[in-house]
TILO-462955 format. One line per 2 residues: number of its first residue (from 1); their letters; for each residue x, y, z of C-alpha. Coordinates in Angstrom, 3 decimals. Layout:
BEGIN
NUM> A> X Y Z ~ ...
% end
This chain:
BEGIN
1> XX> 24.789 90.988 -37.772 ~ 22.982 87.348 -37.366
3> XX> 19.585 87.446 -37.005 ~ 16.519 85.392 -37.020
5> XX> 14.590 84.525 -40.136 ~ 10.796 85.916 -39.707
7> XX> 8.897 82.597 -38.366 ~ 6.589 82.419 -41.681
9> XX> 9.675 81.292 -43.409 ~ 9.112 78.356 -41.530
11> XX> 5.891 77.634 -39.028 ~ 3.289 77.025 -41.704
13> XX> 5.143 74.484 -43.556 ~ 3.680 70.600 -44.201
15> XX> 7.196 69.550 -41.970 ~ 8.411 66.326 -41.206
17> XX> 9.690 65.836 -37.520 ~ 14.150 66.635 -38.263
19> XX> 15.502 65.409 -34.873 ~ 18.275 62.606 -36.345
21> XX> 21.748 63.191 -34.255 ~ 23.943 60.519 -34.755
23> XX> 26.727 59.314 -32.539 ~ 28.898 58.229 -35.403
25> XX> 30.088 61.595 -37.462 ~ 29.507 59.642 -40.592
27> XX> 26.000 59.068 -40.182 ~ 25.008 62.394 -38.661
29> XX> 24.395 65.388 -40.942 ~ 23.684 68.012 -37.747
31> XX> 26.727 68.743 -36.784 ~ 25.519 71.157 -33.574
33> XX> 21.910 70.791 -31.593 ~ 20.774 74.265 -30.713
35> XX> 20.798 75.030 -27.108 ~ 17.032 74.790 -25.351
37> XX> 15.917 78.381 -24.799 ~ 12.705 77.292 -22.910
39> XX> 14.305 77.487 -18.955 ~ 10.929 75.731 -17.077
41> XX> 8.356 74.734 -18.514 ~ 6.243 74.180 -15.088
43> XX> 5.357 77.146 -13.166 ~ 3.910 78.401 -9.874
45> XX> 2.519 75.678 -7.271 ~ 1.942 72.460 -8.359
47> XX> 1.041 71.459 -4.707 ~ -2.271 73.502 -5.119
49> XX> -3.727 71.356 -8.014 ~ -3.139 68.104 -6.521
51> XX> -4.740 69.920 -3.120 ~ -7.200 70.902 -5.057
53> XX> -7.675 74.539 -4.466 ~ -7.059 75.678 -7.996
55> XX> -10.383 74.437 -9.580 ~ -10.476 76.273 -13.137
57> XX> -8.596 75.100 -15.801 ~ -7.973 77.747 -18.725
59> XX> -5.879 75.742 -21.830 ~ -4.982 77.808 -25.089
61> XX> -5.358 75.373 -27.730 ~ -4.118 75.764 -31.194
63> XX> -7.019 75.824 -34.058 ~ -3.950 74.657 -36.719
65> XX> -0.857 72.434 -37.591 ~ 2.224 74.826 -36.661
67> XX> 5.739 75.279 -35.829 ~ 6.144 76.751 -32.809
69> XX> 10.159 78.441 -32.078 ~ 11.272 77.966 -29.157
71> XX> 12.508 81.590 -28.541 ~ 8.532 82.498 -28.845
73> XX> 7.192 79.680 -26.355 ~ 9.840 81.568 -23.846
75> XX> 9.013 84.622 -24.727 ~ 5.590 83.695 -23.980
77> XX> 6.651 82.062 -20.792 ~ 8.211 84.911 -19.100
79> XX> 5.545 87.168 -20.118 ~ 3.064 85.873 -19.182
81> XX> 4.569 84.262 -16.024 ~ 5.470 87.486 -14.878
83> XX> 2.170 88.953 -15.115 ~ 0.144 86.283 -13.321
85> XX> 3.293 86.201 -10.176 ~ 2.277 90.051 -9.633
87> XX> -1.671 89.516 -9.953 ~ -2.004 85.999 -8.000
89> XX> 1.271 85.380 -6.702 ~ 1.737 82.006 -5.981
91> XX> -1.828 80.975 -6.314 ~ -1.680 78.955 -9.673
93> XX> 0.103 76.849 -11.777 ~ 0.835 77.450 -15.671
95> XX> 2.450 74.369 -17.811 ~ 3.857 74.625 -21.035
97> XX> 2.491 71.348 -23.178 ~ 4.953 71.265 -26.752
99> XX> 8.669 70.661 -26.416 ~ 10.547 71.945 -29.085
101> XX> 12.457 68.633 -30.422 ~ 12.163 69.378 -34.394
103> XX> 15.953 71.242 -35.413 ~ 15.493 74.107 -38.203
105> XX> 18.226 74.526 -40.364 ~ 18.931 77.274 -43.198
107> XX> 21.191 77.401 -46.031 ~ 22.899 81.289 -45.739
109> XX> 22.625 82.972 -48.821 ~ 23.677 86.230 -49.506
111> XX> 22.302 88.757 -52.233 ~ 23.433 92.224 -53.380
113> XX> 26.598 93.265 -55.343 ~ 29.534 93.475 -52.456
115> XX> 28.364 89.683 -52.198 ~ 31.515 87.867 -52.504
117> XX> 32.751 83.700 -51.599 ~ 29.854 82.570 -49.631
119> XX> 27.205 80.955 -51.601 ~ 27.574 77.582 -52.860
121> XX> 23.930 77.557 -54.306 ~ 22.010 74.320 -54.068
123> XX> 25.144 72.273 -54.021 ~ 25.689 70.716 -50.726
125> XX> 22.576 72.587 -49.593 ~ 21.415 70.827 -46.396
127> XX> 22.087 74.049 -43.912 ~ 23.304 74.541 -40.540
129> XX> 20.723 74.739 -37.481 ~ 19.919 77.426 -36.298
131> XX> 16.630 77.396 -33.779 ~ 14.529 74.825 -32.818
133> XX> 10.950 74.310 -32.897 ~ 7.658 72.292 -31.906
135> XX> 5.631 70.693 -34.130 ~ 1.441 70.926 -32.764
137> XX> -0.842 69.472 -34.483 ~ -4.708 71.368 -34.584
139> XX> -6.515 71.046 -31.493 ~ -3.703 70.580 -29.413
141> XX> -2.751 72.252 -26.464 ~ -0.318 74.909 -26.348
143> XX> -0.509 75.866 -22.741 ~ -2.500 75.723 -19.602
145> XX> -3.470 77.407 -16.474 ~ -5.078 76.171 -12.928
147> XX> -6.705 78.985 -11.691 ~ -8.417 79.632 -7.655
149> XX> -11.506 81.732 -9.093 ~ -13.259 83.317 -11.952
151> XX> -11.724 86.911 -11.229 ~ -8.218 85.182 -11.987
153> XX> -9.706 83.603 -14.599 ~ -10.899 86.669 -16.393
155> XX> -7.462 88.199 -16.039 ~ -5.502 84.616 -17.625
157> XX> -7.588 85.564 -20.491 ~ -6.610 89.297 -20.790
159> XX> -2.805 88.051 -20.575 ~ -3.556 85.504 -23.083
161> XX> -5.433 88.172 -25.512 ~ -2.284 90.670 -24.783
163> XX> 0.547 87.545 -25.291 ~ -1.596 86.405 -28.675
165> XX> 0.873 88.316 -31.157 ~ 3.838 86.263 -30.042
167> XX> 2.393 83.289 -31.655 ~ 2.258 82.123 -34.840
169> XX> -0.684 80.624 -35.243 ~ -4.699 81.429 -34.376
171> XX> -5.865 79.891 -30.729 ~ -8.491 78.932 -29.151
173> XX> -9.557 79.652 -25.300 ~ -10.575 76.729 -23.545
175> XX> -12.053 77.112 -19.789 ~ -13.539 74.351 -17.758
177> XX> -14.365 73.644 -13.586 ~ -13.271 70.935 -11.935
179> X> -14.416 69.564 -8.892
% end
């Protein structure tokens, strides 16, 4: 069964940006781009922040440089997009900053004794994709929310604090009024 490598195997890493498709098969070494798994990456009502009823601004901002997957931005998304439709529903607006451009790419190797015909070992070892990701640099934002009042603001951060695990990296919460 095909599964995902744990994301240490690759967020912490110094990582140049690997985004290179080519239109000419001789010059392109990805030979498949990964499908986008993040579905919106704007959510709730937009009209309300240029209205300006939604006066807080809560951002989570990451404290280091990371790779962010894109399968945990979403699974981020919907979590915590879910939990602030059934608390506020439709009274704020939560943006997702990073898009995942950078392709990840592994070269399969198999271990163990019934391990027969697949490894070529570091011969022709440039790997296949297999996820995507976002490179953030420290102090950047990850996400944010526009929030009506300080009880919604209190509960952003207890959905932040419960989604906090999904991420690779260590955050920082950032609140601020506008007027």
């Amino acid at each position: 069964m095909a599964s995902l490598r744990k994301a240490n195997a690759y967020s912490k890493r110094i990582v140049i940006p690997f985004t290179r498709v080519s239109k000419k098969r001789k010059k392109s070494f990805i030979k498949v781009v990964p499908p986008q798994k993040i579905v919106k990456f704007d959510m709730g009502n937009q009209k309300l922040v240029s209205d300006g009823k939604l006066p807080y601004r809560l951002s989570v901002v990451s404290t280091e440089n990371i790779q962010i997957r894109h399968n945990a931005l979403e699974a981020c998304r919907q979590f915590i997009n879910k939990k602030l439709d059934k608390e506020l529903s439709g009274q704020y607006h939560f943006k997702i900053i990073p898009y995942p451009h950078h392709i990840q790419r592994e070269n399969k190797m198999i271990t163990g004794a019934g391990a027969d015909r697949m490894q070529t070992g570091m011969q022709l070892s440039f790997g296949k994709s297999m996820g995507k990701a976002a490179i953030v640099k420290a102090n950047k934002e990850i996400f944010y929310f526009d929030l009506p009042n300080p009880k919604a603001v209190v509960f952003a951060r207890v959905v932040v604090n419960q989604v906090k695990s999904k991420l690779p990296n260590k955050i920082r919460i950032v609140e601020e009024k506008r007027e």
